[in-house]
NUGU-822779 format. One line per field, with one value per residue: x, y negated, z negated of N, C-alpha, C in turn; residue in one letter; residue number from 1. Coordinates in steps of 0.02 Angstrom, whole numbers, plus 32768, in hexadecimal, padded with zeros to 4 digits. Atoms other than C-alpha are relative to their C-alpha. Last residue first. Layout:
REM residues N
n_xx X/...
n_yy Y/...
n_zz Z/...
ca_xx X/...
ca_yy Y/...
ca_zz Z/...
c_xx X/...
c_yy Y/...
c_zz Z/...
rest A/...
nr NUM/...
***
This chain:
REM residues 95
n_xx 8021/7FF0/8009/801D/7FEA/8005/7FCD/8005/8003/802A/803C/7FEF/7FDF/7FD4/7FBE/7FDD/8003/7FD4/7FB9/7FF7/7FFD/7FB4/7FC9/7FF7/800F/7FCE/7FF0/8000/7FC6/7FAE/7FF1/8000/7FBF/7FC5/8015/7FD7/7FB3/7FEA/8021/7FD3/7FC1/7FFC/8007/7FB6/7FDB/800E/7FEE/8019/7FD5/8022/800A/8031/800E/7FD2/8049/802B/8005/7FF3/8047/8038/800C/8006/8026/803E/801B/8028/803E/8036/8026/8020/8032/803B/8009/8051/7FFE/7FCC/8036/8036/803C/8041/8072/8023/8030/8031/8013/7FD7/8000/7FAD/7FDF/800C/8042/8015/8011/8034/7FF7
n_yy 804C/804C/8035/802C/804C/8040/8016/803B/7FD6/8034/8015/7FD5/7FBD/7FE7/7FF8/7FE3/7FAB/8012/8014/7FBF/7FC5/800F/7FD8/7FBD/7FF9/8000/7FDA/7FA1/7FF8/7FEE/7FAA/7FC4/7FFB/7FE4/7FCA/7FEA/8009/7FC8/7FC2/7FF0/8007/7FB0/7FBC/8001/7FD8/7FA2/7FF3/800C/7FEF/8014/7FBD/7FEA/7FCE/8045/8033/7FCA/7FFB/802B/8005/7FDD/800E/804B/8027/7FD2/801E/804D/8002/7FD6/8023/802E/7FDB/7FEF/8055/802A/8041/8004/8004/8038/7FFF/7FC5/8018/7FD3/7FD8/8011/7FCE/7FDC/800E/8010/7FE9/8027/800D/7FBC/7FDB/7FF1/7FB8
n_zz 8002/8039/7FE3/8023/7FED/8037/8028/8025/8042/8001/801E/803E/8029/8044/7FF9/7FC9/800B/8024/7FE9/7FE9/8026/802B/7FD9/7FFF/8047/7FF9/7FBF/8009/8032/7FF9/7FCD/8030/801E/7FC6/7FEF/803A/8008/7FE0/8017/8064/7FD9/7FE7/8037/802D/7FC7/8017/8046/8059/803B/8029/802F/8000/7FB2/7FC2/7FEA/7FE1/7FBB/7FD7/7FFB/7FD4/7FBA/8006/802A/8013/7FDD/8007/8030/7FCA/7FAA/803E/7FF9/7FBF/7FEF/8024/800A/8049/8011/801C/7FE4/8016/7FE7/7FCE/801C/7FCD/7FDB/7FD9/7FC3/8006/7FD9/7FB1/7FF1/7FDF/8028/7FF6/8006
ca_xx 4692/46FB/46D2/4714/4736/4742/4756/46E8/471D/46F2/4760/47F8/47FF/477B/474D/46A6/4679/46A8/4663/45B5/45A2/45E2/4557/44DE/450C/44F8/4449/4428/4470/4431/4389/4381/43BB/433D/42B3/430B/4311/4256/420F/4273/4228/4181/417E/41CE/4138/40BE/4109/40EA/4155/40D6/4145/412D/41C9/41B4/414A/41FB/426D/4259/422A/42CE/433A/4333/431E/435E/43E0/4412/4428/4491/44F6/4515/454C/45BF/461E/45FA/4687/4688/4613/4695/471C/47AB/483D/48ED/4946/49F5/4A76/4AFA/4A68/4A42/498B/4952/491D/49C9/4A15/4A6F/4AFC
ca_yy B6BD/B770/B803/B8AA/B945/BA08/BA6C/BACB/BB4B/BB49/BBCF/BBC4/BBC8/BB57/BB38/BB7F/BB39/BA8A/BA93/BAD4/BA45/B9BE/BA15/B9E1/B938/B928/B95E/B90E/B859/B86E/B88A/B7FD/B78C/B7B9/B78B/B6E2/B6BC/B703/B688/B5F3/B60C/B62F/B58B/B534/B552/B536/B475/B457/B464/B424/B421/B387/B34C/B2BC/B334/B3AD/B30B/B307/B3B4/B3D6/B352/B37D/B43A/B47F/B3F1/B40D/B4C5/B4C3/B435/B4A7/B550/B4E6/B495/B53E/B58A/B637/B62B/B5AE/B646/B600/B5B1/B5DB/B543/B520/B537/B4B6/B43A/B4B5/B499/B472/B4CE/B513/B460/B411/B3A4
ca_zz EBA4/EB97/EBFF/EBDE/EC54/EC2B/ECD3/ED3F/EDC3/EE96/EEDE/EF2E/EFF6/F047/F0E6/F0DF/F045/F0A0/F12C/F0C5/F049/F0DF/F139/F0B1/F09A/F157/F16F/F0D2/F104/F1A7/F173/F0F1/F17A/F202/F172/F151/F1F4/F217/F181/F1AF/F277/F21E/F1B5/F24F/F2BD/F21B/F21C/F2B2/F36B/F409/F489/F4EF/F519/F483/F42B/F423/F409/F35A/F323/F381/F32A/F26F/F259/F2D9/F2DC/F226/F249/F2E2/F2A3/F1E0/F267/F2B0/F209/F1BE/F259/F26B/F311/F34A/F34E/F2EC/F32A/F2D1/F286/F2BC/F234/F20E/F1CA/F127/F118/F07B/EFD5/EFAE/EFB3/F049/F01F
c_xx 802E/7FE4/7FF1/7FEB/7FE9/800E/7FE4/8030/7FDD/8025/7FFB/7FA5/7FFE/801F/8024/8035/800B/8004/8013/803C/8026/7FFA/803D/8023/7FFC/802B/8055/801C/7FEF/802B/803E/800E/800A/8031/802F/7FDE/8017/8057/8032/7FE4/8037/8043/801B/7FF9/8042/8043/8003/802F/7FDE/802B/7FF0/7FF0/7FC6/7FF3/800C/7FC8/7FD3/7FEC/7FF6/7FBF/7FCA/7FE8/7FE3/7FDD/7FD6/7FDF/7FDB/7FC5/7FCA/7FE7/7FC0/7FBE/7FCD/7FF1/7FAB/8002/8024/7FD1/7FCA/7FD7/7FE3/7FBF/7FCF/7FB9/7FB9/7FDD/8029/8014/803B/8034/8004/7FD1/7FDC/7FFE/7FBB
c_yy 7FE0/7FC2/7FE7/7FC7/7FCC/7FB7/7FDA/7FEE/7FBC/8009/7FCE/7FF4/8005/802D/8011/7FF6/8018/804D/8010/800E/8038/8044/7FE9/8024/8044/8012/8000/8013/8054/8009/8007/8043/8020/7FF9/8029/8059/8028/7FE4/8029/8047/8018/8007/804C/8019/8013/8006/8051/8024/7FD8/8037/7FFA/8053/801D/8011/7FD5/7FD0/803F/7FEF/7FB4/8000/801E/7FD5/7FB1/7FCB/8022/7FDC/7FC3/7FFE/802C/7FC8/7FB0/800E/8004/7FC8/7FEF/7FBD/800C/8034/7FC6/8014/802A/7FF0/8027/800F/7FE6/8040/802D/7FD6/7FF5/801B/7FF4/7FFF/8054/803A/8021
c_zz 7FD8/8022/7FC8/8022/7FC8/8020/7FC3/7FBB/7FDA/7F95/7FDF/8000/7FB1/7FDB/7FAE/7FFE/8017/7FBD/7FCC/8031/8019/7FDB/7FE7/802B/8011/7FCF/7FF0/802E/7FD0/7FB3/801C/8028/7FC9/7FC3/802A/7FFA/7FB3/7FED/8020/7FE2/7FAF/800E/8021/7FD0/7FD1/803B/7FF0/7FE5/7FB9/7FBD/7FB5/7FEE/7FFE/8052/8022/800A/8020/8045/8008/7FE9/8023/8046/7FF9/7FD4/800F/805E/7FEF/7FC9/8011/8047/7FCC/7FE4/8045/800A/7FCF/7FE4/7FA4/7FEA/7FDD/8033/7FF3/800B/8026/7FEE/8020/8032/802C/806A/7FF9/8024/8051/802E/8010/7FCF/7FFD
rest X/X/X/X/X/X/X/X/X/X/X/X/X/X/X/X/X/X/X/X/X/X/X/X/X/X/X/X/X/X/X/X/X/X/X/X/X/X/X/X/X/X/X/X/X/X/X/X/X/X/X/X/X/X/X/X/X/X/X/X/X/X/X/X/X/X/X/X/X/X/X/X/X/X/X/X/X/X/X/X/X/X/X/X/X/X/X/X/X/X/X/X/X/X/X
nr 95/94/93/92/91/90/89/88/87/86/85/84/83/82/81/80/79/78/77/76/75/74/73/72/71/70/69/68/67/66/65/64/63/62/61/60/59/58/57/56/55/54/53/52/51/50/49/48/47/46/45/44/43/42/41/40/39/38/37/36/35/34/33/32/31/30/29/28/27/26/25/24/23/22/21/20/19/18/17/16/15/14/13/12/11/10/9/8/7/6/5/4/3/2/1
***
């Protein structure tokens, strides 16, 4: 009998887009990383240590800027669509 957790076999399971996939995006990263400064001196592309500093640098530089850029248009979608106002409520938090 199939629990909440696991697939139910009766229903078919919908395909993802591969760039949705962390099992893709975790290949593309470990062979960046693992293979291609590998086989780059092999073919004769000279791939150090600084090349891949910068490369890790601009990735994570491109990925702070999308995640503002986007972050802040969520903010402004979303004030825009919005009908009540914004209010604040009492909340607790228990440890």
């Amino acid at each position: 009998m199939p629990t909440p957790d696991s697939p139910d076999s009766s229903t078919p399971a919908t395909p993802k887009w591969w760039g949705q996939s962390l099992t893709i995006w975790g290949t593309i990263i470990t062979t960046l990383s693992t293979v291609v400064p590998i086989l780059g001196p092999a073919l004769g592309v000279n791939i150090g240590g600084e090349l891949i500093r910068q490369l890790g640098d601009n990735v994570v530089l491109l990925a702070q800027a999308v995640g503002g850029v986007a972050g802040t248009a969520m903010a402004i979608w979303g004030r825009i669509r919005a009908s009540q106002p914004i209010e604040r409520r009492p909340f607790t938090i228990s440890l």
